[in-house]
C-alpha positions as CSV (number, residue, x, y, z in Angstrom):
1,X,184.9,61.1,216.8
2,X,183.8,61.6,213.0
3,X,180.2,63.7,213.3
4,X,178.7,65.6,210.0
5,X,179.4,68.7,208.5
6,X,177.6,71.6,210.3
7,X,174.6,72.4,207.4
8,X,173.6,68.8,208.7
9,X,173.8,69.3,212.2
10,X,170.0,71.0,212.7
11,X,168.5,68.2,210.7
12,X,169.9,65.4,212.3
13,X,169.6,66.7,216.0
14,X,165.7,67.1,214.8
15,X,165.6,63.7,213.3
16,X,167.3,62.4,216.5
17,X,165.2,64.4,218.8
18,X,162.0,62.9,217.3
19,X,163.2,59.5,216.9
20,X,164.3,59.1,220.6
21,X,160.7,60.0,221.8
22,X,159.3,57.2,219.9
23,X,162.0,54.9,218.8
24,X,159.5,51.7,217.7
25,X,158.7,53.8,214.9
26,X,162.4,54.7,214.4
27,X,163.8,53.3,211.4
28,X,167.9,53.8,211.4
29,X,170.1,55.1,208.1
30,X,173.7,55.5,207.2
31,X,174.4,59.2,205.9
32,X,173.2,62.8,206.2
33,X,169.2,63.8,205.7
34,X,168.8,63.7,202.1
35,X,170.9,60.2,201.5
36,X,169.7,57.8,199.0
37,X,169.4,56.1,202.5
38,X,167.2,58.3,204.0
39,X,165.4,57.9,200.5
40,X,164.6,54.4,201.3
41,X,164.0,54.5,204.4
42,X,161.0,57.0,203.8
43,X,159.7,54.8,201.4
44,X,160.1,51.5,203.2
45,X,158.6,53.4,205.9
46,X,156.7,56.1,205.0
47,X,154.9,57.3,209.0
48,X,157.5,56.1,209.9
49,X,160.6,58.4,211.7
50,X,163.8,58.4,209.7
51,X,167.3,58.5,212.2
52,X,170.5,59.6,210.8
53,X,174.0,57.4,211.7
54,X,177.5,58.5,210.8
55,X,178.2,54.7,209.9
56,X,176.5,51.5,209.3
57,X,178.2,50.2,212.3
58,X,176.0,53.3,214.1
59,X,172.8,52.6,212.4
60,X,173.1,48.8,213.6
61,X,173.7,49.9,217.0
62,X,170.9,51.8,217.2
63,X,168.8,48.6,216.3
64,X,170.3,46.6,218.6
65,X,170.5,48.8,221.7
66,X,166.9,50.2,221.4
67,X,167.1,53.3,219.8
68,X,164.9,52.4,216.7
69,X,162.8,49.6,215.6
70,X,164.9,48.6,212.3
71,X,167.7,49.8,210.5
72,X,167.8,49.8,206.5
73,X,171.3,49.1,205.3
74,X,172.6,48.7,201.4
75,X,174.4,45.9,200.8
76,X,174.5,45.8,196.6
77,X,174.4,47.9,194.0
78,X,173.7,47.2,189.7
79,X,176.7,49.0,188.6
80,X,179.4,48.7,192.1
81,X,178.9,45.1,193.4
82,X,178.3,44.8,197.2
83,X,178.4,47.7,199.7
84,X,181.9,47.1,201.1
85,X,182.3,45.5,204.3
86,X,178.8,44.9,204.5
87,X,179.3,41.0,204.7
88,X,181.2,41.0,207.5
89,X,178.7,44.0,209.9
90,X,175.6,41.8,209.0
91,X,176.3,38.7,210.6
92,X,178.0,40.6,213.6
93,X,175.4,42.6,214.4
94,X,173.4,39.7,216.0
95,X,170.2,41.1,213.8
96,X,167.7,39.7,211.4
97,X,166.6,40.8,208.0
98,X,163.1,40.7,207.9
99,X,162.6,42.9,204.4
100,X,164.4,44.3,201.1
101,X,163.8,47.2,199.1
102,X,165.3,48.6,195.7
103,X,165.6,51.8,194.9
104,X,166.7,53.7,191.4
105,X,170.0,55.5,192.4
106,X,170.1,58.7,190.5
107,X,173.0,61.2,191.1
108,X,173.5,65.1,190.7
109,X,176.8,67.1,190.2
110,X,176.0,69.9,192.3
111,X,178.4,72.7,194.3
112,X,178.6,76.8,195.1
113,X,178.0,77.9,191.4
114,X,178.7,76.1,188.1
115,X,182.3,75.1,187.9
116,X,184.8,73.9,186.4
117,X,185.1,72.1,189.2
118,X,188.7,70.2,190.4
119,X,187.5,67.3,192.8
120,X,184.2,65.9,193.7
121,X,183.1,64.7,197.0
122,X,180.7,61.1,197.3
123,X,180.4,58.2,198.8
124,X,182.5,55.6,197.2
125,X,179.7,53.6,195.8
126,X,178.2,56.6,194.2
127,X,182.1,57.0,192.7
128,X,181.9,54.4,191.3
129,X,178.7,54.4,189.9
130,X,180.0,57.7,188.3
131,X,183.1,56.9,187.5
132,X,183.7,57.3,183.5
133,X,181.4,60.6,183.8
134,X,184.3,62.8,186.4
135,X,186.7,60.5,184.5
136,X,185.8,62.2,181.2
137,X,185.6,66.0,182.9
138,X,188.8,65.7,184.8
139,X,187.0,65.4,188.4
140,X,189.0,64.0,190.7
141,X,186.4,61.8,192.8
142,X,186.9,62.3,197.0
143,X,185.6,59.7,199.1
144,X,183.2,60.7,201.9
145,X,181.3,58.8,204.3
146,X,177.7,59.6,202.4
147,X,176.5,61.1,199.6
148,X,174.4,63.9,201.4
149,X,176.7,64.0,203.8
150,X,179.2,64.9,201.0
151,X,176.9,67.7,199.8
152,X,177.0,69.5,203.1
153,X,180.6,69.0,203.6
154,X,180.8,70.8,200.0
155,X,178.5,73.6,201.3
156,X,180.4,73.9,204.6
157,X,184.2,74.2,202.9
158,X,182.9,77.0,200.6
159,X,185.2,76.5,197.9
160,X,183.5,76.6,194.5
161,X,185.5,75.0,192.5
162,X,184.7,71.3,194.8
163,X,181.4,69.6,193.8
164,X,179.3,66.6,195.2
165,X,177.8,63.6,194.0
166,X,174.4,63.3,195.7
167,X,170.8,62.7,195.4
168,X,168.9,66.4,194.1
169,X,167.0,66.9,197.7
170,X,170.7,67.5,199.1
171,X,171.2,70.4,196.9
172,X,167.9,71.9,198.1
173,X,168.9,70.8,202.2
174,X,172.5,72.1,201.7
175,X,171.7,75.2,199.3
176,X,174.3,73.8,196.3
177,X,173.3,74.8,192.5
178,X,172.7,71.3,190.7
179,X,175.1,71.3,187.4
180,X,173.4,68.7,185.4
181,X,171.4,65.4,186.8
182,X,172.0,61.9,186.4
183,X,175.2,61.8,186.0
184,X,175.5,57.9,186.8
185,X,177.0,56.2,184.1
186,X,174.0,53.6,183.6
187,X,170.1,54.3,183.2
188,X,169.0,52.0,185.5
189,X,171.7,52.2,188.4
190,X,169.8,50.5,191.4
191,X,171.0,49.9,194.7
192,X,169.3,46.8,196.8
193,X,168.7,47.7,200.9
194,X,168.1,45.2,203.5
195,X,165.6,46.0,206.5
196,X,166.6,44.6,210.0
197,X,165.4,44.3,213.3
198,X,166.2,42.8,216.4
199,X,163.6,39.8,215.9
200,X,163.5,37.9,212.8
201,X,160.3,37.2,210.9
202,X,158.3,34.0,211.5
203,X,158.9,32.3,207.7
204,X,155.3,30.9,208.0
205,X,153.8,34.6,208.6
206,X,154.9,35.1,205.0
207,X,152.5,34.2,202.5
208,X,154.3,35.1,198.8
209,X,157.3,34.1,197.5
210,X,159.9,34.4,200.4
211,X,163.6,35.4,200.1
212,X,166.4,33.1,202.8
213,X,169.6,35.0,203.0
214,X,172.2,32.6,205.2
215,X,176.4,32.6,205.7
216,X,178.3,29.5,205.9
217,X,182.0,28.6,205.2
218,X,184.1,25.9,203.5
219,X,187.5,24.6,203.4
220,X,189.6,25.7,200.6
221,X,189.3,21.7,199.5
222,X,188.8,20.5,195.8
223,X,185.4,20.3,195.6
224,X,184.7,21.5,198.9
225,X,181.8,23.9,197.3
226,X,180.5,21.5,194.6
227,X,179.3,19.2,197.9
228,X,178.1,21.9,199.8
229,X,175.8,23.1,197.1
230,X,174.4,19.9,195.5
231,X,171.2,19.9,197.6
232,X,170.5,23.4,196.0
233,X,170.3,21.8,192.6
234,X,168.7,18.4,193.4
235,X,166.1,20.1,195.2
236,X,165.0,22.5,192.6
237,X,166.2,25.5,194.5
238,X,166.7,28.9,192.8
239,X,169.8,30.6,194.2
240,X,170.0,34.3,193.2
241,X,172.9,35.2,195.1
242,X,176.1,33.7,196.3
243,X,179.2,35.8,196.8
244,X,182.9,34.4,198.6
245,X,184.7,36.7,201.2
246,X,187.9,35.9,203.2
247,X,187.4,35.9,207.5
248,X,190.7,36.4,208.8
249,X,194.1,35.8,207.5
250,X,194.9,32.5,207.3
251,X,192.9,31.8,204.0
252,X,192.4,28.3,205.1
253,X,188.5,28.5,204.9
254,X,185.9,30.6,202.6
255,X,183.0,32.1,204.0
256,X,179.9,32.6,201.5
257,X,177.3,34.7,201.5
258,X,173.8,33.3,200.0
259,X,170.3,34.4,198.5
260,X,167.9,31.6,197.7
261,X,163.9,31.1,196.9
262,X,161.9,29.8,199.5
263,X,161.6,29.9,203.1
264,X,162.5,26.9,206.3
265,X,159.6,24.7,206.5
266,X,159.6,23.9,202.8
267,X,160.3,20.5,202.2
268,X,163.0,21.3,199.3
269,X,164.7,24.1,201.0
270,X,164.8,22.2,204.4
271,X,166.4,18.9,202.2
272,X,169.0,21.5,200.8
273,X,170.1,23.2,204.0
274,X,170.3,19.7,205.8
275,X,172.4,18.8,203.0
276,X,174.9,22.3,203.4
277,X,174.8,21.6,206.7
278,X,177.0,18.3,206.1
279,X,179.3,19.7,204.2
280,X,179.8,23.3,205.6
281,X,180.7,24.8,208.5
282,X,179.1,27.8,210.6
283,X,175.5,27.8,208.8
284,X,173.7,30.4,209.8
285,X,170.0,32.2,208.6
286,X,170.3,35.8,208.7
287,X,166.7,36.2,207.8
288,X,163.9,35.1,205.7
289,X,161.5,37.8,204.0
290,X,158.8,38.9,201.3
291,X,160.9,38.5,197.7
292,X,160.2,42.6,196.6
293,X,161.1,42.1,192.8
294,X,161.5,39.0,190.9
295,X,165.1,37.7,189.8
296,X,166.0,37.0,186.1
């Protein structure tokens, strides 16, 4: 079974050991204690009690089985398009998003001394996001499961000519030298996190401008998406997001994934939705929540 590398280990048995005697204020992460994760999960919840999961599919379970009140989960990024495969674990994990949160991703090259170093160790995402700046030092980037997680690995092989790509706290939790700071290849590199619980918010408890995030799929049909989406348009409804993935092999059908303004019980939104509905199949709300920053 994958676990992390042992620098982590003390720090996540604590975070776990505290999080268990009061999981309601638990609040589950993907990664290693210092992750860009952990990051926003502090913020999102700062009294709260951060808990560290190998995987997304482990920080979802935890929700879902008891072990913490929410989970916070990334699912885009400016730079590196969606988190991958977080389409598919969202809907599956039976839970709700009930907030969002951005955070400014800002990476360090960091390792045991200085360099030159041969390979660098990140999560994929933060690869990418990095990607002409190892590209133009002949790094070879080294997928790992998490950023700080890739800092202790670093720490725990010993070799000094491997770096990570991780936010500066690792360096500090993992004892790595940082070689230069953000080394993202754009200034304002920011990843977008969902919050979810096992109850989804009550769209009338929410007072602002409220984001609906919903799945639904089409037939691979001329037109098949024009129909479906019309309502959107004729009832003044401001879609910020909508992405296609394939569900299974066949290709016969296209699931979407969709962001819009507005929340159920508005009369234009409610119009639009009956409208999908007609023409879509599988329609389902996976949550409807505060907006946290304006779109456009």
């Amino acid at each position: 079974m994958a676990s992390y590398p042992r620098p982590a280990l003390a720090l996540v048995d604590a975070m776990t050991a505290a999080a268990a005697a009061e999981p309601d204020r638990a609040i589950a992460f993907q990664g290693a204690p210092g992750a860009n994760s952990h990051r926003a999960a502090s913020e999102v919840m700062p009294h709260g009690l951060p808990l560290p999961c190998f995987s997304f599919e482990d920080a979802l379970d935890a929700v879902r089985e008891g072990h913490a009140g929410c989970a916070i989960i990334p699912i885009e990024n400016s730079q590196h398009g969606r988190v991958a495969d977080i389409h598919f674990l969202l809907p599956e994990s039976g839970l709700s998003i009930v907030g969002e949160h951005f955070v400014d991703i800002h990476a360090s090259l960091m390792g045991l001394g200085k360099g030159p170093f041969t390979s660098a160790y990140s999560h994929p995402q933060a690869l990418g996001q990095s990607r002409h700046y190892l590209r133009a030092r002949g790094i070879v980037p080294m997928s790992y499961a998490d950023t700080a997680g890739a800092a202790a690995y670093v720490a725990e092989l010993g070799d000094p000519a491997i770096a990570a790509l991780a936010p500066r706290i690792a360096a500090e939790l993992y004892g790595l030298d940082v070689v230069e700071d953000n080394v993202e290849d754009a200034p304002d590199n920011t990843t977008r996190f969902v919050r979810l619980a096992r109850k989804p918010l009550d769209p009338a408890t929410i007072t602002g401008t409220a984001i609906t995030t919903f799945i639904f799929e089409v037939r691979n049909i001329p037109a098949a998406l024009y129909k479906a989406l019309g309502g959107f348009a004729t009832n003044g409804i401001n879609m910020t997001k909508l992405e296609s993935y394939q569900q299974g092999a066949s290709f016969s059908a296209t699931m979407f994934f969709c962001d819009v303004v507005g929340k159920p019980g508005d009369r234009a939104l409610d119009l639009a939705l009956e409208e999908l509905a007609f023409f879509a199949n599988n329609l389902r709300i996976l949550g409807t929540y505060p907006l946290e920053r304006e779109r456009g």
